[in-house]
N, C-alpha and C positions, 0 to 999 in steps of 0.2 A: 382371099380377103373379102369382108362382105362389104358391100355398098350399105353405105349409110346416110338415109333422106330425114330422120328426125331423132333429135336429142330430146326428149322425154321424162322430163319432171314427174316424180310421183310425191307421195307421204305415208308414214305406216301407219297412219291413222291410229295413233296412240296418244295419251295426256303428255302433258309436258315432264311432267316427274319423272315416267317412266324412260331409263338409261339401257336401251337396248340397243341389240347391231345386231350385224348381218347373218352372227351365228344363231338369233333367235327366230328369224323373219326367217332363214332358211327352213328352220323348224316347221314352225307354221305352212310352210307351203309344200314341204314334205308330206305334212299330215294330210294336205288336202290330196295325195297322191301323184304330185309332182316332180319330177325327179332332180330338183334340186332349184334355188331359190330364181324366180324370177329378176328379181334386177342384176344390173352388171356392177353398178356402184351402191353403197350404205353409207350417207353422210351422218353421222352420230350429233349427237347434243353438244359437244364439245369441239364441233368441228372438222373431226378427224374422221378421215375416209377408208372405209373398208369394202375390199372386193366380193365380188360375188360370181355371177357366171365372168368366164372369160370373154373380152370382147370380141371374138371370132365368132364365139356362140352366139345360137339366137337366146333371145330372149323368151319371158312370159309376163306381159308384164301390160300391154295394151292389143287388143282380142284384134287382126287381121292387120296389123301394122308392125309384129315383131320383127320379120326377118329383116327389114330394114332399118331400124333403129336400136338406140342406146339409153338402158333404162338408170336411173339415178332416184332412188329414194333417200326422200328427209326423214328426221326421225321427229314422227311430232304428228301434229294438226287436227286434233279436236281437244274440245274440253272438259271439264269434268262430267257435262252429262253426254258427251260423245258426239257434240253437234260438232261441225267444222271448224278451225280457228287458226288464224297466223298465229301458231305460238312456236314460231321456230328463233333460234340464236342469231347473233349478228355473227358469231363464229360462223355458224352453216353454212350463212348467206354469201358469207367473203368465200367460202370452201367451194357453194356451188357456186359463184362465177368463176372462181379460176378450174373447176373442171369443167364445167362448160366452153368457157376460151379455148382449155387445151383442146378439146373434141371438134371445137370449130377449125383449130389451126391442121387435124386429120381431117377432117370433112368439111370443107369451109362452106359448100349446096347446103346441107343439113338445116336443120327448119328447126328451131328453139319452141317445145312445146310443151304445157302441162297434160297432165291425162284427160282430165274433163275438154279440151280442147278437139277432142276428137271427137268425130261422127257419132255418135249413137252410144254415150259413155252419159250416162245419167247418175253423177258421181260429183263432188267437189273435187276432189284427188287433183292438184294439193293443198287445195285449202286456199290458194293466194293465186294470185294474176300472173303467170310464169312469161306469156309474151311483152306485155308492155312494162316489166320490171326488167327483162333481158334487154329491151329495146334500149329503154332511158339509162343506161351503164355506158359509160365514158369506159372503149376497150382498157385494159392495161397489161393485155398479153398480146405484145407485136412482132416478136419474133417465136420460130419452133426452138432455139435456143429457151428462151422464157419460159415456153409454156410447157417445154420438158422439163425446165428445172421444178418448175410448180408441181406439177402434176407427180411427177415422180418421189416429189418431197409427202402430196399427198396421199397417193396411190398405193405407190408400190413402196414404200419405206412405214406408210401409215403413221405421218407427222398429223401433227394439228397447225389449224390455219396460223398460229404464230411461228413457227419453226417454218412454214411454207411462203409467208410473208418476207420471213427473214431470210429464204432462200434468192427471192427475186429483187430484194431491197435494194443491192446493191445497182446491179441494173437500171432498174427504176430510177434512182438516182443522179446515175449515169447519164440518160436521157435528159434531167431536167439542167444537169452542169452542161451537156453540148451543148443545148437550147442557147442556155446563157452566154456559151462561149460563140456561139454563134453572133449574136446580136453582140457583144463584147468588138471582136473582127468586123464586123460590119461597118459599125462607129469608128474604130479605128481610122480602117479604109475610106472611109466620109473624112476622116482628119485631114489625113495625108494629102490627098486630092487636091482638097480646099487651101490646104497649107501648098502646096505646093503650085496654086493658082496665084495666092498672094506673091509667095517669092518673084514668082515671072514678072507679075507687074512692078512689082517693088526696083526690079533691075530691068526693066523697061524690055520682057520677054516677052511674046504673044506664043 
C-alpha cells in the first residue's frame, strides 16, 4: 500500500460546454505516449465520479510528487478563449469535498493541494484556490462509516452527488437529532435536580 502525503486537485482545462470523462482524458494522455490516464479520479460536470488509474498505482499527474499522492481532476476551468476560469458545478464541488473527506479519512497526514501549488508548476491547474476552499469547509465526513458510504456511492457505483448526498443524509441527520437529544436530557436533568431541591425545602429536608 502506498503512503500517501498529498491529495491533489487538478482541471482538464476544457470550456465549460464541453461533457467529457475519464474515457477521453485517458485518450489524450495515451496519445502523448503514456500508458494510461494520469489521474486516479474524473469528477464530471454533473458530478459524478469516474475512476481512473487504481489507487495503489502511481500516478502521472504532478512531475516528482506522484508516488506519493492522489490525483483528482475537475472537468472544466478555462474559458472560451482558454484563459483560466472557476467555471466548475456546485455538483463537483459538493463531489470533490466528499472525495477528498473520504481520502482524508485513508490518509488523514495527507496535505490538500491544487497543482499550481507545487514547486516549480507554472500553470493555473485548477483554475481556483484548492487550499483555502478545503480549509474554510465545515467537515461533514466524521466517521469511516460515512465517508465509505460516500465515496462508494461516488466512486465505485458512479452515482452523482445527489444519490451520494442521499446516501449519507440519513446519518447527517442523525447527528443533528442526537445534538438536540442531547441538550433535550440535559435540561431535563437541570429539572429534576432543581425540582427536587424545592421538594426538600418544601418538607423541611436539607
Amino acid at each position: 500500500m502506498r503512503t500517501i502525503k498529498h491529495i491533489v486537485v487538478h482541471c482538464s482545462a476544457t470550456r465549460r460546454s464541453m461533457d467529457i470523462g475519464a474515457k477521453e482524458i485517458r485518450k489524450w494522455h495515451k496519445d502523448k505516449g503514456w500508458n494510461d490516464i494520469g489521474y486516479h479520479y474524473v469528477i464530471r460536470r454533473d458530478g459524478s465520479v469516474e475512476k481512473g488509474r487504481k489507487e495503489n498505482v502511481i500516478g502521472a499527474h504532478v512531475k516528482g510528487y506522484n508516488k506519493h499522492s492522489i490525483g483528482i481532476c475537475m472537468v472544466g476551468g478555462v474559458d472560451g478563449y482558454n484563459d483560466p476560469q472557476d467555471n466548475f458545478t456546485s455538483d463537483q464541488y459538493e463531489t470533490l469535498r466528499l472525495l477528498i473527506d473520504g481520502q482524508k479519512e485513508k490518509h488523514p497526514k495527507a496535505k490538500v493541494l491544487g497543482h499550481r501549488d507545487f514547486p516549480n508548476v507554472n500553470k493555473a491547474c485548477p483554475c481556483f484556490d484548492v487550499i483555502p476552499w478545503y480549509a474554510d469547509l465545515k467537515p461533514i465526513i466524521k466517521s469511516r462509516t460515512l465517508a465509505g458510504s460516500a465515496v462508494s456511492t461516488l466512486g465505485i457505483a458512479g452515482g452523482t452527488i445527489a444519490e451520494a448526498t442521499e446516501s449519507i443524509k440519513p446519518l447527517i441527520e442523525y447527528s443533528d437529532i442526537a445534538k438536540m437529544l442531547f441538550v433535550a436530557v440535559s435540561l431535563i436533568g437541570i429539572g429534576l435536580v432543581i425540582y427536587a431541591k424545592l421538594d426538600d425545602r418544601k418538607h423541611g429536608r436539607r
